[in-house]
C-alpha positions in Angstrom: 100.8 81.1 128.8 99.2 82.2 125.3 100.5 84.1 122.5 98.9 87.2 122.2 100.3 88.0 118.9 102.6 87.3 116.0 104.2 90.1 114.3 106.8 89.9 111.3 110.0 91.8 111.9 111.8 92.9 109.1 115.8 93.5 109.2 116.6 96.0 106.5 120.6 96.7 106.5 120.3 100.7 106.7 116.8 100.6 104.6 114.3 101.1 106.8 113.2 104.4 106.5 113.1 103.7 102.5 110.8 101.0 103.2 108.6 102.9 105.8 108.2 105.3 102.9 107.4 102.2 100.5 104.5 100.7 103.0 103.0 103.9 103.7 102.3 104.8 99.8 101.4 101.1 98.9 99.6 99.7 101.9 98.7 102.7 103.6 101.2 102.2 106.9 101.4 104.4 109.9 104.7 104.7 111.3 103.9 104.5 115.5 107.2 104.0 116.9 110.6 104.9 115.0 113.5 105.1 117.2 116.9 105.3 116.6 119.9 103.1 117.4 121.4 107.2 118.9 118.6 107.6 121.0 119.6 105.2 123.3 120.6 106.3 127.0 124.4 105.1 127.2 125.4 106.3 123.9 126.2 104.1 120.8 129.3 104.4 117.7 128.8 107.4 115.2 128.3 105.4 112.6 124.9 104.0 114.2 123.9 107.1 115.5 121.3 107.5 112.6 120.0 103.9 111.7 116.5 102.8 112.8 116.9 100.8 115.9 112.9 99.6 116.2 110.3 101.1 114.1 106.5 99.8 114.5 104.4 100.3 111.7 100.6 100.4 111.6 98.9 98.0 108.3 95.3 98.0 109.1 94.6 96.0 112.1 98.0 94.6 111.7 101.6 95.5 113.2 104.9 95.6 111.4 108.5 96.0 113.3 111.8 96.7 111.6 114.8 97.4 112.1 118.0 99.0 110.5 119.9 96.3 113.0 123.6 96.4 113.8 125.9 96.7 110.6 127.9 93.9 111.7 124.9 91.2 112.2 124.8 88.7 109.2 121.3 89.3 107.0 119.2 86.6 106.2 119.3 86.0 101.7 116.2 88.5 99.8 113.0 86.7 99.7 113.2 83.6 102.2 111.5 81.2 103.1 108.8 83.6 104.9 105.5 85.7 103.3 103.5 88.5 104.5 99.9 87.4 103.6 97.6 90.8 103.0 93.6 90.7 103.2 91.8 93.3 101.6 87.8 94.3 101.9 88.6 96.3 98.5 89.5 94.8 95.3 90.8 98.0 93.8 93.3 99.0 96.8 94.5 95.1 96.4 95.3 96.3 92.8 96.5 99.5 93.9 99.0 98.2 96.4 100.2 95.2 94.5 100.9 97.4 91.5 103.0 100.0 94.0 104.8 97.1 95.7 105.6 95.8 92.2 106.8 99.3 90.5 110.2 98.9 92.1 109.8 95.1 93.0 109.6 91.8 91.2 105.9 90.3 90.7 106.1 86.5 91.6 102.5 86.1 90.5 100.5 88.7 88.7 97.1 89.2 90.1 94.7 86.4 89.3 91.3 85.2 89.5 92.0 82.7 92.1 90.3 79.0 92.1 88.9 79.9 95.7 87.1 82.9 94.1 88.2 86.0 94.7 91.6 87.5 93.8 95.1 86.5 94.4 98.7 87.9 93.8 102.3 87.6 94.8 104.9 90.4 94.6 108.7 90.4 96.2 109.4 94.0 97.4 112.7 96.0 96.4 113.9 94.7 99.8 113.0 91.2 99.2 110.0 91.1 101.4 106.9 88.7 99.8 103.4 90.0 99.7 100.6 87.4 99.0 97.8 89.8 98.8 94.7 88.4 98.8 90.8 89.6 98.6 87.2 87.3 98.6 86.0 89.7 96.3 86.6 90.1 92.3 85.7 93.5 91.6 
């Protein structure tokens, strides 16, 4: 048996299609899959009817899930113990995203000249997701 990937999944507490908007202006996302918790065969309560059951989100070469989830399944504290690590070709669209992410965010660490050339930053999103974007290149 082998892994054939690893893909963060973000629970979001009736945010998701705030941060879908979020990912696609700062990083560009596709949204691929976005189904809802009313969709369901079976039926489900009224008040989940409209929450994002599963959305799939398309970063690059990279895959994000998230999820509305349940409203009675306990979320895990803003900005845990877990980062999204982002590697950009372009120095510019690092800047570009970082500075989008950080507009209605908290920057953790500004975008530096990092010690392993190159450039590196840390930003916690308005829903307490952390980027570490990261790029080889300076300029």
């Amino acid at each position: 048996m082998s892994i054939q990937a690893a893909t963060p999944y973000f629970l979001l507490n009736g945010r998701t299609e705030q941060a879908i908007a979020l990912y696609q202006r700062a990083l560009g996302a596709r949204t691929e899959t976005l189904q809802r918790f009313g969709d369901m065969p079976g039926g489900c309560p009224t008040d989940l009817k409209n929450r994002v059951m599963h959305a799939e989100l398309r970063v690059g070469s990279a895959m994000l899930m998230m999820s509305d989830g349940p409203q009675d399944v306990p979320q895990a504290p803003a900005g845990g113990n877990v980062s999204v690590a982002l590697s950009f070709d372009d120095p510019a669209q690092l800047r570009r995203s970082f500075e989008t992410l950080a507009a209605t965010g908290k920057v953790i660490q500004p975008v530096i000249d990092a010690p392993w050339g190159g450039l590196f930053g840390v930003v916690q999103d308005e829903f307490g997701i952390h980027w570490m974007v990261n790029s080889d290149k300076k300029a």
